[in-house]
C-alpha positions in Angstrom: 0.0 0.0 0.0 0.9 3.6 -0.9 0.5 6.9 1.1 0.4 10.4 -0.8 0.7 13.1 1.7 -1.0 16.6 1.3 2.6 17.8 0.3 3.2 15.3 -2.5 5.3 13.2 -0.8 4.4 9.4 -1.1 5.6 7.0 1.1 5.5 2.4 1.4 3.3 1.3 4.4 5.2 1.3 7.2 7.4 4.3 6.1 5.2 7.5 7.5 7.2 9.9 8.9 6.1 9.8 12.8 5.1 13.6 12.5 4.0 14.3 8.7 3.9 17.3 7.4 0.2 19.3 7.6 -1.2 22.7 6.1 -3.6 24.6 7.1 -5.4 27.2 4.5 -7.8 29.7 3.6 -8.6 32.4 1.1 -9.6 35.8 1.5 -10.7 38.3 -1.2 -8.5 36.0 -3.8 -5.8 36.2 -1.8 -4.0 32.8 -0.1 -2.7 32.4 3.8 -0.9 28.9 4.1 0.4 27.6 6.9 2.7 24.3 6.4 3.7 22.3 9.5 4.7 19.3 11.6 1.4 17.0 13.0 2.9 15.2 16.0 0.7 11.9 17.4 -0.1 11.9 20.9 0.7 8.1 20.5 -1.7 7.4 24.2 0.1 10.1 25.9 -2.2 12.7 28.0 -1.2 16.1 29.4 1.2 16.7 26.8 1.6 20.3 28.2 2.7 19.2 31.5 1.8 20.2 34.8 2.0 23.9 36.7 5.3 24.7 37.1 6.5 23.1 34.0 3.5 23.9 31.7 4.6 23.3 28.1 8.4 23.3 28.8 8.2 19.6 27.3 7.2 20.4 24.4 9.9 23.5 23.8 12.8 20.5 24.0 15.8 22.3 24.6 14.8 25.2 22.7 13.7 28.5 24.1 9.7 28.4 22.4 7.6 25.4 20.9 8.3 25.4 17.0 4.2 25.1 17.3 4.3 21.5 15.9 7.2 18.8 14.8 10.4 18.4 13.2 10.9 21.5 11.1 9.7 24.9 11.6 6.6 25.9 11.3 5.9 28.1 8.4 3.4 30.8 7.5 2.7 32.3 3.7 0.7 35.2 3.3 -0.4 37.3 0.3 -2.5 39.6 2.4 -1.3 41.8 4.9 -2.8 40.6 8.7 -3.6 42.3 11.7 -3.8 40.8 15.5 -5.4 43.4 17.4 -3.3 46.4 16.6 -0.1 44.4 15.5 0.3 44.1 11.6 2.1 41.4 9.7 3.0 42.3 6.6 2.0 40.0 3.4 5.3 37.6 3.2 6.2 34.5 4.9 7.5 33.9 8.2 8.3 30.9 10.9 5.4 30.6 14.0 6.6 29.8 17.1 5.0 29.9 20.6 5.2 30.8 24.1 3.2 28.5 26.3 1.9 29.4 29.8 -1.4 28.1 31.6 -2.7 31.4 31.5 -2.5 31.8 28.1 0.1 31.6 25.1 2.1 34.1 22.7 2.1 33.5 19.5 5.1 34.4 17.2 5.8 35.4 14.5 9.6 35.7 13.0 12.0 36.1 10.3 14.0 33.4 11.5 14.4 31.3 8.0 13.2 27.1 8.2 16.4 24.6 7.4 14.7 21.4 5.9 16.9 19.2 7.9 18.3 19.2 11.6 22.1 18.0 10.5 24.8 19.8 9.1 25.3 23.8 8.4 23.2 25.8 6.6 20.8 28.8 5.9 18.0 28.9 8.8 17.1 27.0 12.5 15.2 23.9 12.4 12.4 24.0 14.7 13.2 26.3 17.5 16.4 25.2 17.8 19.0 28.4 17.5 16.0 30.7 18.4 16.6 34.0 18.5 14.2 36.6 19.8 15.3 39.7 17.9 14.4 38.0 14.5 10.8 38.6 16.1 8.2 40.3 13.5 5.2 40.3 16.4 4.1 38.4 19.2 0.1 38.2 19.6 -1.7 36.8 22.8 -3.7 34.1 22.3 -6.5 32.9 24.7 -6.6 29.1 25.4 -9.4 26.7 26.6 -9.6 23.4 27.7 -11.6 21.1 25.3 -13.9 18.1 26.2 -12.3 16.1 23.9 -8.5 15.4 23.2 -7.4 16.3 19.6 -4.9 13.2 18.7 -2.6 14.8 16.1 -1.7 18.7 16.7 -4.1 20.8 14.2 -3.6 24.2 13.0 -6.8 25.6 11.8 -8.7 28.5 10.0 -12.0 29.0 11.9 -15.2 31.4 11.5 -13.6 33.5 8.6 -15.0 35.8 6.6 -14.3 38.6 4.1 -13.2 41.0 7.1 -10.5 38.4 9.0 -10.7 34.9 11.4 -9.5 32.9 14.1 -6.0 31.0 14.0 -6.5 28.3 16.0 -4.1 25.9 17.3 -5.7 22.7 19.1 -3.8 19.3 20.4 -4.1 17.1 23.1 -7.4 18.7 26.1 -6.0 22.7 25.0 -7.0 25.5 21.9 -5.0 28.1 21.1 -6.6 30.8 19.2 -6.0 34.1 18.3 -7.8 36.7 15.9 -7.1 38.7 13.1 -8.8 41.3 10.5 -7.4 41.7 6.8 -7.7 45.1 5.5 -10.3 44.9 2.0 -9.6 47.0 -0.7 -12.0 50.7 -0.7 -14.0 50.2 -4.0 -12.3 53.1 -6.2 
């Protein structure tokens, strides 16, 4: 049997990468926002994000931030120009890494460039290995929520959007990770 992945990569049975790669879409006023990243399992595992004291510093494994998913960094395109509250991110493409606290994370986002492997030299970090915070573009708040259910494979996810903006959302394990935004639309000349 033969797998063919979202990103074109086909793999034998047996041969899935643990954390395949994942995108995330949507399209506003003809313009695209793509987000490509890493979907790690949960694999039976519960309370990914750890307890109190150590909320999320598991996940960040060595590295200052979570690369918000697996492997390498996450990565966001955008033709349209985004704003998170009073924060705007200009149309290009950046990596998305976050902060993680129980009373809510950060969201980041940076003009750190993505290596496609973690070995040897080369242009970029992989994951959020090499992090450095003064490559920072914005950071944006998000609010967080326990869910009901628990979300087996990380998901990055467009929700409720409209011609005006949506919700980035960011759910794994029992936790969301949301934050808003607002596109500007062209004034009719």
């Amino acid at each position: 049997m033969v797998f063919v992945l979202g990103t074109g990569a086909v793999f034998a049975q047996g041969e899935r990468p643990a954390s395949p790669r994942g995108e995330a879409s949507t399209q506003i006023g003809g313009k695209w926002i793509v987000v490509d990243y890493g979907r790690p399992i949960l694999r039976g595992r519960r309370g990914v994000f750890g307890p109190d004291q150590d909320y999320g510093k598991k996940l960040y494994a060595g590295a200052p931030v979570w690369r918000l998913g697996a492997n390498k960094s996450t990565r966001i395109n955008t033709e349209i120009d985004l704003m998170f509250g009073d924060k705007k991110l200009p149309a290009g493409e950046y990596s998305m890494f976050a902060e993680l606290g129980q009373s809510g994370w950060t969201l980041i986002f940076s003009n750190h460039a993505a290596k496609n492997t973690g070995r040897g030299p080369g242009e970029g970090i992989w994951g959020a290995y090499n992090y450095d915070s003064s490559k920072d573009v914005i950071r944006v708040p998000m609010r967080t929520e326990m869910l009901q259910n628990s979300i087996d494979q990380f998901t990055i996810v467009f929700m409720d959007v409209t011609e005006n903006g949506g919700v980035l959302g960011f759910a794994w394990d029992n936790v969301m990770g949301g934050c808003a935004f607002t596109v500007e639309t062209p004034k009719a000349g």
